[in-house]
N, C-alpha and C positions, 0 to 999 in steps of 0.2 A: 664666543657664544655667551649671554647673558645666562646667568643664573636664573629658576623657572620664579615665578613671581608667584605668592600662593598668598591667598587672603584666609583670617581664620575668622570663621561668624560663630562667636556662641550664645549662646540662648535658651530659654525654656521652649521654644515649638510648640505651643500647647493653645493653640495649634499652629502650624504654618500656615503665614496669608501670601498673598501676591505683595504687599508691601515687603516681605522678607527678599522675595526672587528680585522686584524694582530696585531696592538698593544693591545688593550683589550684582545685579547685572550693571547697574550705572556705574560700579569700582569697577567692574571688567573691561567697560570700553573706558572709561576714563583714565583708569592707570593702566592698560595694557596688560591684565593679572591674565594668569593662566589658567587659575584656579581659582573655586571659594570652597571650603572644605567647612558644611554647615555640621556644629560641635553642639549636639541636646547638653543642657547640663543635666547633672545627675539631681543636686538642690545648689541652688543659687544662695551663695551666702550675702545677696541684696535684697532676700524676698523673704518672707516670714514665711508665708503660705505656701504649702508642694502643689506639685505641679496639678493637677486634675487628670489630662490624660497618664497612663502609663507609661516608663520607660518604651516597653514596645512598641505601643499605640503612636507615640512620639515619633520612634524611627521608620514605623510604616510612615504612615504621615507626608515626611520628610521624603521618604522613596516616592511616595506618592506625586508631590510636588514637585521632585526634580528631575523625573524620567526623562524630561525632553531638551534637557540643560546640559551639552555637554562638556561643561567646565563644571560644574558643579558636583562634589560626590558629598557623603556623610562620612563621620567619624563618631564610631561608639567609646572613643578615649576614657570620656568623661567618667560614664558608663562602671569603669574597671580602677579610677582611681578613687581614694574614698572619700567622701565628700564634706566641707561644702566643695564647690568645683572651682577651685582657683584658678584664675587665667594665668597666674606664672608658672602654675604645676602643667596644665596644659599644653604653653608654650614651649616649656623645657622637652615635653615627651614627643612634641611638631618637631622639633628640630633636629629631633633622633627618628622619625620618621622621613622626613623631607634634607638629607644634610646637604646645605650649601646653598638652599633657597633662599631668596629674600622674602621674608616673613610678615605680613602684613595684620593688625587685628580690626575687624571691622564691628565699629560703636558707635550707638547715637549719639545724638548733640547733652541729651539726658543723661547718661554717662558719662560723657568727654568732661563733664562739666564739675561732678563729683568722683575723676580718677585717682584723686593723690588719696580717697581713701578708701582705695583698695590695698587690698592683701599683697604688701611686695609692689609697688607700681613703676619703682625706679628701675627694678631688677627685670620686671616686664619690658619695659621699655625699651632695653639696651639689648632685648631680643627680636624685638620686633618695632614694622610702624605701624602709625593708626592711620585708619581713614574713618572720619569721622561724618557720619551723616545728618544732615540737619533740615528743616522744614524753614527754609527761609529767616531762620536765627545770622548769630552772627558768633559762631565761636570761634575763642583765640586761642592763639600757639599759647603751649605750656612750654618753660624751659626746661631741659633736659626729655623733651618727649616729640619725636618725628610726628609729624601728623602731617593729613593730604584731608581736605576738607570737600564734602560734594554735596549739594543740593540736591532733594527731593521733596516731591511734595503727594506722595500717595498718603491716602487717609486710613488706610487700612488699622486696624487694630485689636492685638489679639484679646485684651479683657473685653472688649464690644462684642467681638466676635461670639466668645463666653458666653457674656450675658445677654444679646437677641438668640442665642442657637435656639432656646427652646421654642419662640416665636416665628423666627426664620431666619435663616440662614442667608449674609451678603454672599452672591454668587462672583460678585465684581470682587467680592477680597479673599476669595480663596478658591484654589482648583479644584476645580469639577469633580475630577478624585478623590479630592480631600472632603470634601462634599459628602460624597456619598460614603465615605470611610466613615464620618461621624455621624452620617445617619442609621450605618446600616450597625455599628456600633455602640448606639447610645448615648456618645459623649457630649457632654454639656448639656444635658436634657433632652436630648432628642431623639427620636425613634422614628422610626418609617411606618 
């Protein structure tokens, strides 16, 4: 019996679009995964700025978006470790939750691109592989780093998202739930 195959997506969520579930789902039927176990970071030590939404708001969010996904769960790791939220601390504490999995991290072609400077990347690496997502780019193998590369082309995006909310909301790049989460909560300037 194969070992269960689990993709790890971390991110800000701030908010989740339908471009987040499009890539997750394309690793699930492309690689055969079992799993994507979406990981909010706590502060992204790639970002200056925190997040806007709240940790909670985040993981409602997140519940919100993946009800009807059932490969998909959350993980508040990040959450409980102290921040910024490194992907090799993460990794380490996946593997003590899932032991024996094969370990996958899912990153865009915009990260794939700038991994060697991350925090630990070689040590990341040798825990897990990448599947790297891209909009019709062309990125290449790094040595010393597994990667499985898969095209997408949803336009969705979460600082657009952001900054139309107070004008209106893309109902094509985010669930319906999540919709109304951030109206009926205020986030990003907007209110019912």
């Amino acid at each position: 019996m194969r070992p269960p195959r689990i993709a790890l997506f971390g991110g800000t969520f701030d908010p989740i679009h339908l471009g987040h579930t499009a890539i997750s789902r394309a690793a699930v039927d492309q690689l055969d995964l079992d799993k994507v176990v979406f990981i909010p970071c706590r502060q992204s030590p790639h970002k200056d700025e925190a997040a806007r939404a709240t940790e909670e708001q985040r993981l409602e969010m997140l519940d919100l978006a993946l009800t009807d996904l059932p490969w998909a769960e959350v993980s508040e790791i990040e959450t409980c470790l102290p921040p910024p939220s490194y992907s090799w601390m993460t990794a380490e504490c996946m593997r003590e939750i899932f032991p024996g999995a094969r370990l996958y991290w899912l990153v865009g072609e915009d990260q794939w691109n700038v991994i060697e400077s991350w925090s630990r990347p070689y040590h990341l690496a040798e825990m897990v592989e990448f599947i790297v997502h891209h909009r019709g780019g062309h990125p290449a193998p790094k040595p010393g780093f597994r990667a499985h590369f898969i095209p997408g082309d949803h336009p969705a995006s979460g600082t657009t998202i952001r900054e139309d909310a107070p004008t209106r909301l893309r109902s094509e790049w985010i669930h319906p739930n999540v919709e109304r989460f951030i109206r009926s909560n205020g986030l990003y300037g907007c209110g019912d």
